[in-house]
C-alpha positions in Angstrom: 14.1 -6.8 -2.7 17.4 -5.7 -4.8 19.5 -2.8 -3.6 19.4 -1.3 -7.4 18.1 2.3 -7.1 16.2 1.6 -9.8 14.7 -1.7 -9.2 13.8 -0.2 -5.4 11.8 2.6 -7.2 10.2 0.3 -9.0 8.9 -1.9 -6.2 8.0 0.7 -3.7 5.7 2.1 -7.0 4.5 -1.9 -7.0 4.2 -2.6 -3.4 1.7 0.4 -3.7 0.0 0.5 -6.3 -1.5 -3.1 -5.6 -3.0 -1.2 -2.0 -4.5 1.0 -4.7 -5.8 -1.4 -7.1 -7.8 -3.8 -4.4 -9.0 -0.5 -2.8 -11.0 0.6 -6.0 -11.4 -3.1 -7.1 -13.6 -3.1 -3.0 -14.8 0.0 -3.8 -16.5 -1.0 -7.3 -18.7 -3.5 -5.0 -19.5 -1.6 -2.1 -19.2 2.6 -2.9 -20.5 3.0 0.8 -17.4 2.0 2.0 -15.5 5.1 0.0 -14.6 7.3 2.9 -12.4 4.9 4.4 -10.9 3.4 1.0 -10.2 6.9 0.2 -8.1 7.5 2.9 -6.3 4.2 2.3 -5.7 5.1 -1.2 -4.6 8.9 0.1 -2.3 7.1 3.0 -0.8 4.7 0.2 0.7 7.8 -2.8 1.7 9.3 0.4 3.8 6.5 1.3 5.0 6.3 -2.1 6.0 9.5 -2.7 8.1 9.6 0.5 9.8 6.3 0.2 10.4 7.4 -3.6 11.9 11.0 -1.8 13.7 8.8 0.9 15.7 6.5 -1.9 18.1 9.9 -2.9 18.2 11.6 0.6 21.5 10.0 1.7 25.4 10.8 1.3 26.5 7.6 0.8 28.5 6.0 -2.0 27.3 4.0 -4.6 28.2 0.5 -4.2 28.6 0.8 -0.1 27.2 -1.1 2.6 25.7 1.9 4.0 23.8 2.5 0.6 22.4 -1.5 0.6 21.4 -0.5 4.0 19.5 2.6 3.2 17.9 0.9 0.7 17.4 -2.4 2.6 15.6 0.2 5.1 13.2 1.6 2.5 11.9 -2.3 1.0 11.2 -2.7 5.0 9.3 0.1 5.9 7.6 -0.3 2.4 6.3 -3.2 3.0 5.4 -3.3 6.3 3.4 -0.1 5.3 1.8 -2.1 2.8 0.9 -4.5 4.7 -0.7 -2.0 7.1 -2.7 -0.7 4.8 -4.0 -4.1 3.5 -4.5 -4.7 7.2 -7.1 -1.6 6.9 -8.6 -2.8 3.7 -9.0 -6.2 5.1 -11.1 -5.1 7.8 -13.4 -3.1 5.6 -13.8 -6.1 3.0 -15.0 -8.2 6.7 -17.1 -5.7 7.6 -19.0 -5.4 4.2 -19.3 -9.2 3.8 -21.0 -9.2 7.4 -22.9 -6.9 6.6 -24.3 -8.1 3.2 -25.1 -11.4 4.6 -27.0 -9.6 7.2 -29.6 -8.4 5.4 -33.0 -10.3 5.0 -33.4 -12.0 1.2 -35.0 -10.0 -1.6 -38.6 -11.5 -2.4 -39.0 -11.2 -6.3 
């Protein structure tokens, strides 16, 4: 991911958002699962908004090493929040799919 302020804000927005999307694109099929998607969604713009706060809260100047590393530090833990939260997501997509194929077949 690029060091750009910028560019950073506009990945950790990204990384995020797509947690959001496939957690109401899960939820459109299976609404029983809401609670728990809900809280994924909540967990993910709370992630967002503090990696967004975390990109200005430093003393460092532009252009330093220190600065790449701060920001290098934020892509990290964004993504490996992300994929945490997929993680989550994933589980409740098995779950649904075991328990659709569960059920007995509709007689029409």
């Amino acid at each position: 991911m690029s060091t750009n302020r910028n560019d950073l804000h506009q990945a950790v927005h990204t990384i995020m958002n797509d947690v959001v999307e496939q957690c109401f694109t899960h939820l459109i099929h299976y609404p029983q699962d809401s609670d728990e998607l809900n809280r994924i969604i909540r967990d993910a713009s709370e992630e967002t908004n503090y990696q967004i706060l975390k990109i200005d809260a430093h003393n460092y100047k532009q252009g330093s090493t220190d600065l790449d590393n701060h920001y290098r530090t934020i892509s990290h833990d964004t993504q490996r929040k992300s994929l945490q939260l997929l993680s989550r997501l994933q589980q409740i997509q098995r779950a649904a799919k075991v328990n659709v194929s569960d059920r007995p077949p509709l007689d029409f």
